[in-house]
N, C-alpha and C positions, 0 to 999 in steps of 0.2 A: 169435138173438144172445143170447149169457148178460148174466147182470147184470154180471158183469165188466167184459163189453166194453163195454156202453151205460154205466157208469160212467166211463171210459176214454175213450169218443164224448162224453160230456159236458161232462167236464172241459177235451179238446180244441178243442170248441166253444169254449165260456168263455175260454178262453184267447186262442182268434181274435177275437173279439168284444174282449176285453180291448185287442185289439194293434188292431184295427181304431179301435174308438174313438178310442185315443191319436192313431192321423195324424189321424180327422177332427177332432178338438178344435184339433189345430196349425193344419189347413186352415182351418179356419172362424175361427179366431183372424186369421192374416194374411190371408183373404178381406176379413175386417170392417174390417180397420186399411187394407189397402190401397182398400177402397169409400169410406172416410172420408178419405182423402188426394187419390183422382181426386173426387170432389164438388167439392171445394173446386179443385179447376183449372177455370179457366173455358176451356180450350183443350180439353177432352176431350167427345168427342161424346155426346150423350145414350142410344146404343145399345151404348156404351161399358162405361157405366154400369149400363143395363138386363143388360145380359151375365152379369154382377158380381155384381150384387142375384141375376138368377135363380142363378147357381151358388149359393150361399150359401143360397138357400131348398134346391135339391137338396140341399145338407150337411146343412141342418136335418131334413130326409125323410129322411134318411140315418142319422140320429141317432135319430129317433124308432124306426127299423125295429129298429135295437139296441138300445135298452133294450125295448122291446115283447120281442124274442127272447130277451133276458138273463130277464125275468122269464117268459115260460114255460120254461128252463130251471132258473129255480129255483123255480119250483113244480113242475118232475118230479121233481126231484130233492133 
């Protein structure tokens, strides 16, 4: 592969990684606003709840995975 194209692989990266963050930053936004509106219902079952919370840690793994990736992309490049 010339330097061209891994320039070009790069920057495509980056660019996914850019787009990818943005939904999860929305996801994990109205994840946490909706876990704090079902807590406070005393009618909503406590597995409910756990559901919620664990999705929300996967977002946060989620998150971590990308910026981990973002910066060995910019220490290649």
């Amino acid at each position: 592969m010339s330097e061209e194209e891994l320039k070009t692989l790069a920057l495509e990266e980056r660019t996914f990684l850019h787009d990818m963050s943005n939904h999860i930053v929305v996801a994990h936004g109205m994840a946490t606003f909706a876990l704090k509106v079902i807590k406070t219902n005393p009618n909503v079952d406590v597995k409910e709840v756990e559901r919620l919370e664990k999705s929300i840690s996967a977002i946060n793994k989620m998150t971590e995975l990308i910026q981990e990736r973002r910066l060995l992309l910019h220490e290649r490049s």
